[in-house]
Backbone as CSV, one residue per row, in Angstrom:
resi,resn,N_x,N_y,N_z,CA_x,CA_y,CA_z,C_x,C_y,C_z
1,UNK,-43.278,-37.085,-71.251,-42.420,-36.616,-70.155,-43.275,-36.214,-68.960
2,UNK,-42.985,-37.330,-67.387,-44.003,-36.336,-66.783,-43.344,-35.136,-65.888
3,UNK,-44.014,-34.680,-65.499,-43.835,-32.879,-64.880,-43.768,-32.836,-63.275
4,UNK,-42.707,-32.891,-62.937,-43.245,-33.044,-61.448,-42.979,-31.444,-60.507
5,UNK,-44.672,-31.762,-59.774,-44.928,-30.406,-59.316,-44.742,-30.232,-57.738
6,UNK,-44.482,-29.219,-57.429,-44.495,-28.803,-55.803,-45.482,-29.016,-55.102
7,UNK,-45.960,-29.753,-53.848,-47.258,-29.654,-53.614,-47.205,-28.186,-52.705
8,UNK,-48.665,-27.667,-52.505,-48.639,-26.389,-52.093,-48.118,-26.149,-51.129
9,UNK,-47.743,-24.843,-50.576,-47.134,-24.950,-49.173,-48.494,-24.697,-47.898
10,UNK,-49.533,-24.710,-48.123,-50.501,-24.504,-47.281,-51.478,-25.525,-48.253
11,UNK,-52.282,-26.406,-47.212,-53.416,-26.905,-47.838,-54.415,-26.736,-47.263
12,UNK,-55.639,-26.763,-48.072,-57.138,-26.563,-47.364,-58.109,-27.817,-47.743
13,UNK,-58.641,-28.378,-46.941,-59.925,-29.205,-47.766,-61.042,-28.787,-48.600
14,UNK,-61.576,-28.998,-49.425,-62.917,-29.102,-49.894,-64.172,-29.469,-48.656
15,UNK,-64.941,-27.930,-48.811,-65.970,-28.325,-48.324,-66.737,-29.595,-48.906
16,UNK,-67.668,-30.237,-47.897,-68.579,-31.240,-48.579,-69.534,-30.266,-49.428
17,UNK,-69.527,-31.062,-50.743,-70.604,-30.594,-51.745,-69.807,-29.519,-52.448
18,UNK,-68.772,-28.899,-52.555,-67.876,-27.560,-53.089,-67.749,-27.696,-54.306
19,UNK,-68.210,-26.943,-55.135,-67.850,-26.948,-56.362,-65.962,-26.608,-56.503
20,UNK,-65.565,-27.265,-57.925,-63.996,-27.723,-57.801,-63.439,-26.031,-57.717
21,UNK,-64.351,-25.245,-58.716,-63.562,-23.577,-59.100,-63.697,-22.642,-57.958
22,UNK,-64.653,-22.789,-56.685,-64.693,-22.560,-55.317,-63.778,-22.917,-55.071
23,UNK,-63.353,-24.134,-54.836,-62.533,-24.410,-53.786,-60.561,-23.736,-54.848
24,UNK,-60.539,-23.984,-55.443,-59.249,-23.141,-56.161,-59.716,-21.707,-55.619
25,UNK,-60.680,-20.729,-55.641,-60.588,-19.790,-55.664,-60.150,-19.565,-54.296
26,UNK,-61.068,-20.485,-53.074,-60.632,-20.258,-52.226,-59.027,-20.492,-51.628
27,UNK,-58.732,-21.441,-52.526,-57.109,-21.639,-52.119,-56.309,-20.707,-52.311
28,UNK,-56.764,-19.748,-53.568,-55.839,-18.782,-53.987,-55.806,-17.365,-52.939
29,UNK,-57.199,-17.067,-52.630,-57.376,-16.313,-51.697,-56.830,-16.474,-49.773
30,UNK,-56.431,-17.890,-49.631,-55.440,-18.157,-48.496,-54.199,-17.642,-48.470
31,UNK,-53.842,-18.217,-49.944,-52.347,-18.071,-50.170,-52.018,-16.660,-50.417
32,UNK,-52.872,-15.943,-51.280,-52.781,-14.200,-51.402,-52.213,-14.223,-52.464
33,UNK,-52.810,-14.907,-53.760,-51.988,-14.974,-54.304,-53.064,-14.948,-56.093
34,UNK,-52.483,-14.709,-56.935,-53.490,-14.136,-58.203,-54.240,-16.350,-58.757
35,UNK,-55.400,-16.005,-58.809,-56.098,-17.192,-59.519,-55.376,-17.885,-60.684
36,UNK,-54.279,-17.394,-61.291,-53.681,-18.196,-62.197,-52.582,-18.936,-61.727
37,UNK,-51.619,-18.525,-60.835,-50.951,-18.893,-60.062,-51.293,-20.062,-59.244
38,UNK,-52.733,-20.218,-58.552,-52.936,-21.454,-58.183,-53.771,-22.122,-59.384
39,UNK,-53.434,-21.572,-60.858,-53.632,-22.664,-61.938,-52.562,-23.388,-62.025
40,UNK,-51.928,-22.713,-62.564,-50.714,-22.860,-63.021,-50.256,-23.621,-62.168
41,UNK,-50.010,-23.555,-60.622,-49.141,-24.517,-59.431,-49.756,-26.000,-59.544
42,UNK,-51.622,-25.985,-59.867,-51.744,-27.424,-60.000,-52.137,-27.813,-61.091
43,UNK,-51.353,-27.494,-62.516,-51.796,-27.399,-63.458,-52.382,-27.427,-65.042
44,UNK,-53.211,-26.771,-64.575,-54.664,-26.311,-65.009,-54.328,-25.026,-66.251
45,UNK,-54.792,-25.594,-67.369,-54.869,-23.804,-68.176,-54.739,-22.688,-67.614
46,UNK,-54.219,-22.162,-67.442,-54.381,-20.079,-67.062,-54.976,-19.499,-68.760
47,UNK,-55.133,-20.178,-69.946,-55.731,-19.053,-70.849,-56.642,-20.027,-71.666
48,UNK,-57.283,-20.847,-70.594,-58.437,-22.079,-71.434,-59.382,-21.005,-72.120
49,UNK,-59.394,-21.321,-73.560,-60.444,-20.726,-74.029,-61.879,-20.323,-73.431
50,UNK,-62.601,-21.072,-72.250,-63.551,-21.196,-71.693,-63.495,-20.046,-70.474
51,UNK,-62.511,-19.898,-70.150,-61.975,-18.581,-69.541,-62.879,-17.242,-69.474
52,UNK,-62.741,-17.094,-70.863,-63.090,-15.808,-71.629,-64.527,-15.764,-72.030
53,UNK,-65.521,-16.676,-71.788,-66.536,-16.898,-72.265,-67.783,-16.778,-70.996
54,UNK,-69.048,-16.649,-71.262,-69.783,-17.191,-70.299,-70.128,-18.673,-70.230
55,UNK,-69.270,-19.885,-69.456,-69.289,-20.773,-69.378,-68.433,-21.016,-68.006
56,UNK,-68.357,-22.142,-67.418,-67.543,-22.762,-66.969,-65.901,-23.055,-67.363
57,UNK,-65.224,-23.162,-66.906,-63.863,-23.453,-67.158,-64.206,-25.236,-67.452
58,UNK,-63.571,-25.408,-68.342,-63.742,-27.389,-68.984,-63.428,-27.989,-67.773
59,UNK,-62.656,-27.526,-66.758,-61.797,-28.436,-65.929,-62.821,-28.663,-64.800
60,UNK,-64.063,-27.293,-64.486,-64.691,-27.468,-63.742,-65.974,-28.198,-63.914
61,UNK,-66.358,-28.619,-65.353,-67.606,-29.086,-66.367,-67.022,-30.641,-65.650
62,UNK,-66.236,-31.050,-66.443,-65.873,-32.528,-67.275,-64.170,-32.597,-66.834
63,UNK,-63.813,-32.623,-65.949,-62.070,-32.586,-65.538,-61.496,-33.982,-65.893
64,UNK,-60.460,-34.055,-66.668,-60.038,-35.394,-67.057,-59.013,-36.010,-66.060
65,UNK,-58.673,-37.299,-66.506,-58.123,-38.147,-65.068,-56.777,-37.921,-65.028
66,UNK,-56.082,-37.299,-66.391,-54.869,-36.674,-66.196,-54.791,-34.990,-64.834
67,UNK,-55.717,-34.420,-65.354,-56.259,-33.498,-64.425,-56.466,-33.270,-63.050
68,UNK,-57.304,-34.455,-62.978,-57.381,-35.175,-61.980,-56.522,-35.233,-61.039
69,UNK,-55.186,-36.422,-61.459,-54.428,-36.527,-60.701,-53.583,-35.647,-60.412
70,UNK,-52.884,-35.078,-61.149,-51.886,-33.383,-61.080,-52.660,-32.688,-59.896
71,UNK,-53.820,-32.519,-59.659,-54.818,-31.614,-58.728,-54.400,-32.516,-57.389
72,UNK,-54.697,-33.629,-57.396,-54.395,-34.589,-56.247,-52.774,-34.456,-56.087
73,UNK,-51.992,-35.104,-56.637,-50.880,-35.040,-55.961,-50.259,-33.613,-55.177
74,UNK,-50.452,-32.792,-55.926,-50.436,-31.035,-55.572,-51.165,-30.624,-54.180
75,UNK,-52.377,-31.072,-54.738,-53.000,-30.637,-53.046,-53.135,-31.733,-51.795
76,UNK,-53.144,-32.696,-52.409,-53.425,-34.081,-51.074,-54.666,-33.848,-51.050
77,UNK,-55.719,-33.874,-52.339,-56.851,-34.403,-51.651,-57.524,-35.479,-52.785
78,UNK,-58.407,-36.325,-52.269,-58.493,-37.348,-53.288,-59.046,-37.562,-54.517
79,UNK,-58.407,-38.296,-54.767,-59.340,-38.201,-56.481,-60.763,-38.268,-56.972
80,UNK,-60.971,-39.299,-56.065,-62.827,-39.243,-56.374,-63.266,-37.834,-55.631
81,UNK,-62.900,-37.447,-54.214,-63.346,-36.211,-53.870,-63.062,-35.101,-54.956
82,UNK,-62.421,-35.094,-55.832,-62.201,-33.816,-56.599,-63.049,-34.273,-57.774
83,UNK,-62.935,-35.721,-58.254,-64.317,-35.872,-59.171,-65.944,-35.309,-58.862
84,UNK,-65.852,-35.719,-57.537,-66.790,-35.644,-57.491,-67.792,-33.955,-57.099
85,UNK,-66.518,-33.045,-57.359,-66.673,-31.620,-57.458,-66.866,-30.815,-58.681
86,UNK,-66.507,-31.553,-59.691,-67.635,-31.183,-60.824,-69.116,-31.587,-61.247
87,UNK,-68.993,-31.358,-62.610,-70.967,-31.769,-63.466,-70.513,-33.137,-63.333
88,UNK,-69.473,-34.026,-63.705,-69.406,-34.970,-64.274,-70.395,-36.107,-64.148
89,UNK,-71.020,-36.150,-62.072,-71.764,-37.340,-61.298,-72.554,-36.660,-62.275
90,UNK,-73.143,-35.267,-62.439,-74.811,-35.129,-62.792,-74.716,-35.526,-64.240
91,UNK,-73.944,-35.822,-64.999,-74.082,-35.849,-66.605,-75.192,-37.030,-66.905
92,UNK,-76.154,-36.798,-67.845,-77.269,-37.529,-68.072,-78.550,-37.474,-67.526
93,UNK,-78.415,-37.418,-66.196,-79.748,-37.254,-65.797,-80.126,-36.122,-64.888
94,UNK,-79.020,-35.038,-64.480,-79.334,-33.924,-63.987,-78.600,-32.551,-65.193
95,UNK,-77.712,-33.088,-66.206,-77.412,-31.870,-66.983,-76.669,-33.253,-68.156
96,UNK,-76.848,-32.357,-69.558,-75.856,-32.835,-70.197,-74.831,-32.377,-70.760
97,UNK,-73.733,-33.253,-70.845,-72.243,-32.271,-70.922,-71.795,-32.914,-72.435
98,UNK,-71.318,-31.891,-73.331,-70.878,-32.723,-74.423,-69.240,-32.748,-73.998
99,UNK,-68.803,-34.441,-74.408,-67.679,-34.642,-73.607,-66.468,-34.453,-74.744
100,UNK,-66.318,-34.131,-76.195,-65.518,-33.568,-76.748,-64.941,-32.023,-76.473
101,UNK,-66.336,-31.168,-75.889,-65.877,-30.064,-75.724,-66.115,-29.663,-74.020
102,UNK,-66.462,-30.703,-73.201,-66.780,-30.670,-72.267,-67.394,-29.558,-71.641
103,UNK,-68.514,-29.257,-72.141,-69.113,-28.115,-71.430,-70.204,-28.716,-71.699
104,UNK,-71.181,-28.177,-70.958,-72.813,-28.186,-70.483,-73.885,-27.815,-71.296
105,UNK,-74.708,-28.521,-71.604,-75.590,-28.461,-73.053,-76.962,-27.731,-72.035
106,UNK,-77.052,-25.941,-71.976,-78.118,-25.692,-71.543,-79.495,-25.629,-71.627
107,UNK,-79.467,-25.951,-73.052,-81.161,-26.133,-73.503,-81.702,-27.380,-73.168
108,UNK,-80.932,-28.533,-72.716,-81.749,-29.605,-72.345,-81.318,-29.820,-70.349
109,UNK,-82.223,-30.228,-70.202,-82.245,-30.924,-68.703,-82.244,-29.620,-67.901
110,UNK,-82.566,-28.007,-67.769,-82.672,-27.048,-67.144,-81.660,-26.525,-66.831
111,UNK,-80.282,-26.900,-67.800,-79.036,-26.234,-67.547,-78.966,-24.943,-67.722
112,UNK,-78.062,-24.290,-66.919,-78.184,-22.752,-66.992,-76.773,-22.639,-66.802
113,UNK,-76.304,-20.851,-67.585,-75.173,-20.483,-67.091,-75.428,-19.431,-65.812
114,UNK,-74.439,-19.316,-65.376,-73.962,-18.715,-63.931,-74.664,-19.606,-63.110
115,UNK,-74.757,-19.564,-61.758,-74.891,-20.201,-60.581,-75.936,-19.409,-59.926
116,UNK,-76.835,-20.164,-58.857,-77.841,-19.273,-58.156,-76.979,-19.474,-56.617
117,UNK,-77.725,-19.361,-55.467,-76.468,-19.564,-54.142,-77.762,-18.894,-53.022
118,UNK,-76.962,-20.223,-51.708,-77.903,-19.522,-50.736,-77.054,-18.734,-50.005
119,UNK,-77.489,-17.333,-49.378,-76.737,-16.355,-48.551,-76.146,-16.804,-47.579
120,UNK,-77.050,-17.425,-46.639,-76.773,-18.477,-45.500,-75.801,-19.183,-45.519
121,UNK,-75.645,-20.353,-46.720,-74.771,-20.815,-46.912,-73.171,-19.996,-46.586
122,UNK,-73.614,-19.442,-47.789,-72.352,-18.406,-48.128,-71.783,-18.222,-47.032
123,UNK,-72.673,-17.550,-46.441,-71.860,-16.865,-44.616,-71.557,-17.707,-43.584
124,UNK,-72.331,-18.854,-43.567,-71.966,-20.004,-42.780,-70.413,-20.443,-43.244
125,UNK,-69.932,-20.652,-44.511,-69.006,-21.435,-45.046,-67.749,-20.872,-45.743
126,UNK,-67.723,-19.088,-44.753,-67.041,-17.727,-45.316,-66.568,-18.124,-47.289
127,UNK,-68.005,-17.982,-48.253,-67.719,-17.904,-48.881,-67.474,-18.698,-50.168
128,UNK,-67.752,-20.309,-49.606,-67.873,-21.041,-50.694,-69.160,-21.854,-51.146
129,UNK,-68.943,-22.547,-52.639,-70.212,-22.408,-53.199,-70.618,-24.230,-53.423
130,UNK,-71.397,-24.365,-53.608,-71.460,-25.661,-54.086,-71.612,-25.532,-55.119
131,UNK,-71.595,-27.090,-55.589,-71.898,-27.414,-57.027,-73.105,-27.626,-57.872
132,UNK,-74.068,-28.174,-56.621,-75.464,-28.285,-56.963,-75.803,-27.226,-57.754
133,UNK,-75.613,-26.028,-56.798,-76.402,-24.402,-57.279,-76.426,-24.462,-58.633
134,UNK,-75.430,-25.326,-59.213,-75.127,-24.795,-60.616,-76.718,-25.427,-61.327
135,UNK,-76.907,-26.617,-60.931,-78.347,-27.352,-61.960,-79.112,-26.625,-61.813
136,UNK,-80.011,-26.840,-62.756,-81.454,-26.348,-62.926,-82.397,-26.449,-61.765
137,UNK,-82.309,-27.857,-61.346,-83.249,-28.157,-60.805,-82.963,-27.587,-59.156
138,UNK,-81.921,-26.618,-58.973,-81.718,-26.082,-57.762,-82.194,-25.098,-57.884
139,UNK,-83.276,-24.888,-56.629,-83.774,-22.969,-56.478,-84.105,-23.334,-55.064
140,UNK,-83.717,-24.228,-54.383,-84.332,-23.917,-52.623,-83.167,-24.390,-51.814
141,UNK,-83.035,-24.104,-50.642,-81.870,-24.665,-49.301,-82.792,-25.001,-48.540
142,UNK,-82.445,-26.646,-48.410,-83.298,-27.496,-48.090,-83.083,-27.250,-46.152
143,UNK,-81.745,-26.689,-46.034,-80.862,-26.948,-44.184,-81.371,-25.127,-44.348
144,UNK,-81.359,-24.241,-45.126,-81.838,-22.899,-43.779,-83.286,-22.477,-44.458
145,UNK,-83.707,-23.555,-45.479,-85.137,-23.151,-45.874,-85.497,-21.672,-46.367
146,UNK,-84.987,-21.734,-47.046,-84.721,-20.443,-47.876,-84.753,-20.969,-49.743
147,UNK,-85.469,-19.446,-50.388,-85.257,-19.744,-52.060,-83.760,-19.506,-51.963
148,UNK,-83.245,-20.194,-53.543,-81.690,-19.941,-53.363,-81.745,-18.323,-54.163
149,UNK,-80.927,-17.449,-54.144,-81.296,-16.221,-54.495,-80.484,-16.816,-56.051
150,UNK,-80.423,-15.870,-57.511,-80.363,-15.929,-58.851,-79.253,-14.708,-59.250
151,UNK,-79.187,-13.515,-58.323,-78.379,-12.213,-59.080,-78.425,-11.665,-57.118
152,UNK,-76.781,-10.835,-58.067,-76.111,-9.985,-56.564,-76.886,-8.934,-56.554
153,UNK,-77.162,-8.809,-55.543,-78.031,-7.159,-54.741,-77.514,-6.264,-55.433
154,UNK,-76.221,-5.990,-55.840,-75.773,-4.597,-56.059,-76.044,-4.498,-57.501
155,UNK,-75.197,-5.162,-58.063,-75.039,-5.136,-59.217,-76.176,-5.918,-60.379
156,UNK,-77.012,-6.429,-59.894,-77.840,-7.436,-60.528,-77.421,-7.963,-61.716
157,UNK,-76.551,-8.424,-61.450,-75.409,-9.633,-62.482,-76.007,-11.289,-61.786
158,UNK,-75.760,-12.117,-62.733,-75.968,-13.380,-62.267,-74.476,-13.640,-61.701
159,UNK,-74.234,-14.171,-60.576,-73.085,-14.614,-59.740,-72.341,-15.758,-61.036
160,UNK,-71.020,-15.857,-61.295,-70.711,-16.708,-61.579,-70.818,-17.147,-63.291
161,UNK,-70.494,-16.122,-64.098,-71.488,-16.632,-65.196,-69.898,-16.292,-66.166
162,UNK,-69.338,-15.733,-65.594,-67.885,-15.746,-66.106,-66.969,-16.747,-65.260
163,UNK,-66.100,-17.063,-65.712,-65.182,-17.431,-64.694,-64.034,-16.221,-63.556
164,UNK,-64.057,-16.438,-62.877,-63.148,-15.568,-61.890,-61.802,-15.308,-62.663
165,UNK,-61.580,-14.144,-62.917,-60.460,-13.093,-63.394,-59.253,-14.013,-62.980
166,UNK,-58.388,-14.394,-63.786,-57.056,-15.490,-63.659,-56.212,-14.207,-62.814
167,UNK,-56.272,-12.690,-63.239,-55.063,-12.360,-63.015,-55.243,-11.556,-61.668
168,UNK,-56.431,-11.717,-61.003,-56.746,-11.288,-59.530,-56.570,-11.844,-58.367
169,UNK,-56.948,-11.721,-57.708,-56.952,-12.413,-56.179,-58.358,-12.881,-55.808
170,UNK,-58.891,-13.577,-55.725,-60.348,-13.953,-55.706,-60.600,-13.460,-54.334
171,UNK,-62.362,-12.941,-53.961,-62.372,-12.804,-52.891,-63.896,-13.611,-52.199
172,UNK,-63.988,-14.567,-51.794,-64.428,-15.250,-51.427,-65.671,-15.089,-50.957
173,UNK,-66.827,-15.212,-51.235,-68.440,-14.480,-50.917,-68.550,-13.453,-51.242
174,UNK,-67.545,-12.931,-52.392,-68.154,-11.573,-52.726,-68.250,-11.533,-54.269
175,UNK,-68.720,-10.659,-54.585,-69.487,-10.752,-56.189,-68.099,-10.131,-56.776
176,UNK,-68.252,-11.399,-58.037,-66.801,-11.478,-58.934,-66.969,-10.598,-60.316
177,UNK,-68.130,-10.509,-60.317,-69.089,-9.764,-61.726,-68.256,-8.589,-62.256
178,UNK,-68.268,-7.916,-63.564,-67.827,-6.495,-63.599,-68.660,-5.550,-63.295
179,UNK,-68.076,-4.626,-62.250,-69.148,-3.974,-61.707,-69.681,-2.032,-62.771
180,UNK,-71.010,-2.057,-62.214,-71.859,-1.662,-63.109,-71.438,-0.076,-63.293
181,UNK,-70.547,0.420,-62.595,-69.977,1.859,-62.547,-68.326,1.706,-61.823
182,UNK,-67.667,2.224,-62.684,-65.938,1.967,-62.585,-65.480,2.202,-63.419
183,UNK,-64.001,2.073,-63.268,-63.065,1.713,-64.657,-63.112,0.703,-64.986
184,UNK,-62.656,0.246,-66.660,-62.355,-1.126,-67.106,-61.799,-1.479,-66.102
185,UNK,-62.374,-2.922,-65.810,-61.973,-4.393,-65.292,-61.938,-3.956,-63.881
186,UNK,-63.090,-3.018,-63.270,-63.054,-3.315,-61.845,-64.603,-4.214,-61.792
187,UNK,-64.517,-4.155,-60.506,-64.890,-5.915,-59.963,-65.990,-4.798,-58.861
188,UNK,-67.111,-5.417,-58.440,-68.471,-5.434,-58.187,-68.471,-5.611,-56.698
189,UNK,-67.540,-6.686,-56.140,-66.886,-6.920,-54.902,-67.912,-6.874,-53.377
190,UNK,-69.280,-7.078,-54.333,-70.379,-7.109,-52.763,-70.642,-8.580,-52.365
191,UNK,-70.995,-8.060,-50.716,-71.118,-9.643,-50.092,-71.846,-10.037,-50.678
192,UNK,-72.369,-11.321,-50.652,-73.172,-11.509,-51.790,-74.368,-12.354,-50.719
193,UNK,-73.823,-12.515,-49.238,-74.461,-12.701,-47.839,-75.733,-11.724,-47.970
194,UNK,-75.206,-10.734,-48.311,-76.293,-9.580,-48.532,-77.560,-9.791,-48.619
195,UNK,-77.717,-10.593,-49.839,-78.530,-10.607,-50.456,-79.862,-11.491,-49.269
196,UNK,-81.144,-10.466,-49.694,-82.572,-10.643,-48.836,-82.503,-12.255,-48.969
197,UNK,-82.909,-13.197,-47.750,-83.584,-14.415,-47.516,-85.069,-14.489,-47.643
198,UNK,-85.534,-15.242,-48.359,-86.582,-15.260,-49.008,-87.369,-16.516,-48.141
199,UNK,-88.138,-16.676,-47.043,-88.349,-17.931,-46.100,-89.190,-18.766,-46.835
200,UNK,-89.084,-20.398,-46.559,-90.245,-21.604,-47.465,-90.507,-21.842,-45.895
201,UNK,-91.565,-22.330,-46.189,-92.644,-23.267,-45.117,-91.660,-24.686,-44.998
202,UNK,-91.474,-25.312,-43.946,-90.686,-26.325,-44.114,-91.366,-27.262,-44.262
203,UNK,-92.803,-27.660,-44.416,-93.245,-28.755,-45.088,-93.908,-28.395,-46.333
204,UNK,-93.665,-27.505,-46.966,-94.310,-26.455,-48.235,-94.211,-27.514,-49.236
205,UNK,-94.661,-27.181,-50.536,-94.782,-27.502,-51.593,-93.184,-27.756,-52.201
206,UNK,-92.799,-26.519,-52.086,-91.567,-25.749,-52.623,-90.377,-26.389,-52.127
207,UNK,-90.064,-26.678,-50.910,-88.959,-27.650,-50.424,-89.036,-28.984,-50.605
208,UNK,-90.639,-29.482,-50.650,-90.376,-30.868,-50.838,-90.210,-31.134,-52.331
209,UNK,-90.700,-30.573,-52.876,-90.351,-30.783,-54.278,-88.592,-30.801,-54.546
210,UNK,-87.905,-29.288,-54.038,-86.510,-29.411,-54.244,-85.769,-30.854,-53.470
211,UNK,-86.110,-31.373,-51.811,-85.751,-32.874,-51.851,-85.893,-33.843,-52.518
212,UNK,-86.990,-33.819,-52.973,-86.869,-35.012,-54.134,-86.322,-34.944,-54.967
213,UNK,-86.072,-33.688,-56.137,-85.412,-33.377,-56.982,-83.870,-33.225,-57.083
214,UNK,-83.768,-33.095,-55.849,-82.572,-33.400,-54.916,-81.825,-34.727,-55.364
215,UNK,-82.357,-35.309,-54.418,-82.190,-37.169,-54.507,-82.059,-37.442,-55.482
216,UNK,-82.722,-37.200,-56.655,-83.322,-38.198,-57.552,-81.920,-37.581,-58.481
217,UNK,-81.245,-36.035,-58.767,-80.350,-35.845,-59.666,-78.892,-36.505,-58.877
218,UNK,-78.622,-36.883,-57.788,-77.848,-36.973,-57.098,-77.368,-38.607,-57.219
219,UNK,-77.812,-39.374,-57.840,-78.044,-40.568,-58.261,-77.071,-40.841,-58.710
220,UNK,-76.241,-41.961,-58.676,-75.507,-42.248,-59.662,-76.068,-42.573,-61.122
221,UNK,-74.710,-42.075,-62.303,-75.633,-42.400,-63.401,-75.728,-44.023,-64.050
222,UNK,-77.037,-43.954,-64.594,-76.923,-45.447,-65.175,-77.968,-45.085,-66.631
223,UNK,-77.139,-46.314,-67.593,-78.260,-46.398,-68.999,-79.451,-46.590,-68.727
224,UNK,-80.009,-46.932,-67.827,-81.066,-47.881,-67.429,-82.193,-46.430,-66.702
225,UNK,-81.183,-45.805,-65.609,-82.357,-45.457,-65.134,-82.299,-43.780,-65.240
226,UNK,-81.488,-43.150,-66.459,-81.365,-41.680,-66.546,-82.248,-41.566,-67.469
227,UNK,-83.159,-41.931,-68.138,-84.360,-41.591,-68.693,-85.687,-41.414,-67.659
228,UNK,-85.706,-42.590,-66.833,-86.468,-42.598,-65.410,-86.698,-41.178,-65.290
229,UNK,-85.191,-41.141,-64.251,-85.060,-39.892,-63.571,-85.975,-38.857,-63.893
230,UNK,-84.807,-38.722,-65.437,-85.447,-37.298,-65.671,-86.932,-37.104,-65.838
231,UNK,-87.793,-38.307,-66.550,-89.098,-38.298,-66.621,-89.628,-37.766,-65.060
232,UNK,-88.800,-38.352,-64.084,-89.519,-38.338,-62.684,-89.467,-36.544,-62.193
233,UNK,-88.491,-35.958,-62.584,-87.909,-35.004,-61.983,-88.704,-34.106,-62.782
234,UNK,-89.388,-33.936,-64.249,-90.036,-33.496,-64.742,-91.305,-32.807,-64.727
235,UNK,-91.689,-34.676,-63.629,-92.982,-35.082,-63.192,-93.505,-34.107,-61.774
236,UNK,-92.111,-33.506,-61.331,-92.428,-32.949,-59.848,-92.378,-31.341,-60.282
237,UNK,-92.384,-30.982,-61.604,-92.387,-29.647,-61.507,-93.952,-29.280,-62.315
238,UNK,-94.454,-30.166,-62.510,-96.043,-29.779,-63.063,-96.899,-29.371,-62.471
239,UNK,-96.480,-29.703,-61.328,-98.082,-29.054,-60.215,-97.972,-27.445,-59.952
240,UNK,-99.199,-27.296,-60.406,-98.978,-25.484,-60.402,-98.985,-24.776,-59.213
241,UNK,-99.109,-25.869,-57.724,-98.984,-25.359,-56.903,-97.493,-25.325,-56.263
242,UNK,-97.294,-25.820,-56.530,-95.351,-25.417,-56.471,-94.304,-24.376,-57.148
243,UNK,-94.945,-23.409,-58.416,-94.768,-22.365,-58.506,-95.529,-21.597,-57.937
244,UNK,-96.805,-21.798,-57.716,-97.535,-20.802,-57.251,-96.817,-20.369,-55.621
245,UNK,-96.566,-21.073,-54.700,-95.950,-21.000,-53.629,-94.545,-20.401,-53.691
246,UNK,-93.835,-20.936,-54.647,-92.582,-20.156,-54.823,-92.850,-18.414,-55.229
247,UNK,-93.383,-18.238,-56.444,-94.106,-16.901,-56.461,-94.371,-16.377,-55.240
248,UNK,-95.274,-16.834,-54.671,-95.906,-16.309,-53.230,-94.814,-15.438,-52.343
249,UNK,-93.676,-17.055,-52.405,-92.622,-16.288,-51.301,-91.828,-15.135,-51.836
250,UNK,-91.462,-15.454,-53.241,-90.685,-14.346,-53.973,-91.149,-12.920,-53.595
251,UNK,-92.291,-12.797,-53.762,-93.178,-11.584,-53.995,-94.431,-11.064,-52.786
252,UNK,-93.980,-12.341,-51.504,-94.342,-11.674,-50.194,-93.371,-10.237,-49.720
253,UNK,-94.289,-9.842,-48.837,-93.427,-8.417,-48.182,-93.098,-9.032,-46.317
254,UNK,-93.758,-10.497,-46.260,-93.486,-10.924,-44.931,-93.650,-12.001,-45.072
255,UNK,-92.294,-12.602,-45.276,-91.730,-13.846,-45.359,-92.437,-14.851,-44.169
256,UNK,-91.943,-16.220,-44.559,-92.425,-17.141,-43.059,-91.456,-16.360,-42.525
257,UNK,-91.692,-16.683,-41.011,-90.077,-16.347,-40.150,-89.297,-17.238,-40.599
258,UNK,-87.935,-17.511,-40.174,-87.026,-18.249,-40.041,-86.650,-18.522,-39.055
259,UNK,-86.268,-19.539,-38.351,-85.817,-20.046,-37.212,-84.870,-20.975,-37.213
């Protein structure tokens, strides 16, 4: 039987590069309206087991083409653009996803839970995140040349390592974490802009390494050349002068400038 749904009464685009659970959060936060509610309207689980866990929501890992389309007809935006807002492009040679349970296998390929994020970004784009941040192989912003920061200023929680509270109102660049002094189930709620910019040399070690590493996970996947890759992408994190420089900047007291 199929289900036919309302499309929203306000729509927003997807930033380029937006991870898919950004851009819902941000929809929900237009509308004023609780994160399950804009599940539920294009929908999506409101009590996916993955919910409750430190993981990703499945829909945002590995989203299926039933999924898919319900999300598209609802919002008007396209199908490959919303594919292409999850792990799914990176599966194989920038993360691997097991596709029965569709979530993200972190011990291989530098997968991690929660998300790292550049401030800049953030404030440039009131608030939304990409998808990259999520891989391993992301720790630099290649456009304001900056490390990507790892945990919120306030609370030193990793951003993102739960999924956003179904029964809240999301608030957009600000830390979703449970915060570290409150009552049960209050929320942490700092800009997350906040957080210190850490400057790279723009022909440094440290950025060129993240462009290439860049490129090379950004690939479409193939049998042929996701063993490559990853050998290649491997290959660019051995030189000890590319942590050593990252260190440097981490743990300078006077950053490059920024300009």
């Amino acid at each position: 039987m199929n289900v036919v749904r309302r499309s929203l009464p306000i729509r927003y685009a997807p930033v380029p590069g937006e991870a898919m659970d950004s851009w819902l959060e941000f929809l929900a936060a237009r509308l004023h309206c609780r994160f399950a509610d804009v599940l539920r309207a294009l929908g999506l689980p409101t009590r996916d087991v993955a919910l409750a866990k430190p993981m990703l929501p499945r829909w945002a890992v590995l989203a299926t083409a039933e999924e898919i389309a319900g999300i598209a007809a609802v919002s008007g935006v396209p199908e490959d653009v919303l594919m292409a807002m999850t792990l799914r492009r990176f599966d194989g040679h920038a993360v691997i996803i097991h596709p029965g349970q569709r979530r993200a296998h972190r011990p291989l390929l530098w997968g991690r839970a929660g998300s790292r994020y550049c401030p800049a970004c953030l404030a440039d784009s009131s608030g939304r995140w990409q998808v990259t941040w999520r891989l391993g192989w992301s720790f630099a912003c290649s456009q304001h040349r900056v490390l990507l920061a790892d945990r919120c200023p306030a609370c030193h929680r990793v951003p993102r390592f739960h999924a956003h509270p179904r029964l809240e109102t999301p608030r957009p660049g600000q830390c979703a974490s449970p915060a570290p002094d409150g009552p049960r189930g209050a929320r942490c709620h700092h800009p997350l802009s906040d957080a210190p910019l850490i400057g790279l040399e723009p022909d440094g070690a440290v950025l060129r390494t993240q462009r290439a590493s860049s490129t090379i996970s950004s690939r479409p996947r193939s049998s042929r050349c996701a063993g490559r890759c990853t050998g290649r992408v491997e290959q660019l994190f051995r030189p000890c002068s590319v942590m050593r420089d990252a260190w440097a900047a981490s743990s300078s007291t006077t950053p490059p400038p920024m300009t």
